[in-house]
N, C-alpha and C positions, 0 to 999 in steps of 0.2 A: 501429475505434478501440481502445486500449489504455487496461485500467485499471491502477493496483496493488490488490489487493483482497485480505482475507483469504478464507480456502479450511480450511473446519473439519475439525481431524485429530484423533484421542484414541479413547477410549472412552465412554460413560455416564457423563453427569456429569461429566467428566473432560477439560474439551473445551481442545483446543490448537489455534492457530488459524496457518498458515502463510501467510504474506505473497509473494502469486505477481502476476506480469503475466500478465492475462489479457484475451483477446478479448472485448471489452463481450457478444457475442449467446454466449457460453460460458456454463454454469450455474454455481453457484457450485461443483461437487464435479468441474465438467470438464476437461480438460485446457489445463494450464498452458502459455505460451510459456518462462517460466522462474523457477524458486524465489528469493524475492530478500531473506529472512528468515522469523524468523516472531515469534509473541505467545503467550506463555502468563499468561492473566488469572490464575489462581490466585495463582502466585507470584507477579507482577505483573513479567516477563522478555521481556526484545526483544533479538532478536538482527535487525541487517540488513547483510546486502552493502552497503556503501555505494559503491563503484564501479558495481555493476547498477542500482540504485537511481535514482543520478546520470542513467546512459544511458539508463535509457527515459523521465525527466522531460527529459531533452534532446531524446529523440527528440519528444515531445509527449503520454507516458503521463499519465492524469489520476488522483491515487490520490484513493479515494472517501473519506469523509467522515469514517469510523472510521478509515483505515491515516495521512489528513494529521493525526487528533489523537494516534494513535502516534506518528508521526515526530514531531510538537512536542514531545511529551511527553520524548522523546529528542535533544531540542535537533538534532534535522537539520539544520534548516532554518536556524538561526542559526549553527549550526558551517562550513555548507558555502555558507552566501550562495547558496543557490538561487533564482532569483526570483520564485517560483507564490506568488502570493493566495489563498487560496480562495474568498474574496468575488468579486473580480476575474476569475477564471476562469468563476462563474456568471454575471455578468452577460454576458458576450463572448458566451456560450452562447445568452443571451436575445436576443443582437441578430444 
């Protein structure tokens, strides 16, 4: 399975956090299937591919908890009518 997930980059303190599709049993510092943005909490800045993005939420990629309140926070999800719950997605999980 595929997730979106941040993947921490920077230095001390200083932390920059890039928004990759990654293999669920990958670590979070392991290798990426492919870079699809990233989050700098400092300045409070998001940059995302929103064509990559699209495709792996088509293919069935599940972004974790923290990159679905980025993309809200960045009107994703209302600019491009994509149709993941995040509610809805855990309970299907449960059954």
């Amino acid at each position: 399975m595929v997730k979106l997930r941040l993947k921490r980059c920077g230095r001390k303190q200083r932390a920059i956090y890039r928004i990759v599709a990654i293999d669920v049993r990958s670590r979070r510092e392991g290798r990426d299937l492919r870079k699809v943005g990233f989050y700098d909490p400092i300045k409070n800045q998001t940059y995302s591919n929103v064509p990559a993005i699209l495709d792996f939420l088509e293919k069935g990629a599940q972004p974790t908890g923290t990159v679905y309140d980025i993309l809200r926070k960045a009107e994703f999800f209302k600019e491009f009518r994509v149709s993941f719950d995040k509610k809805e997605s855990k309970k299907k999980n449960r059954e």
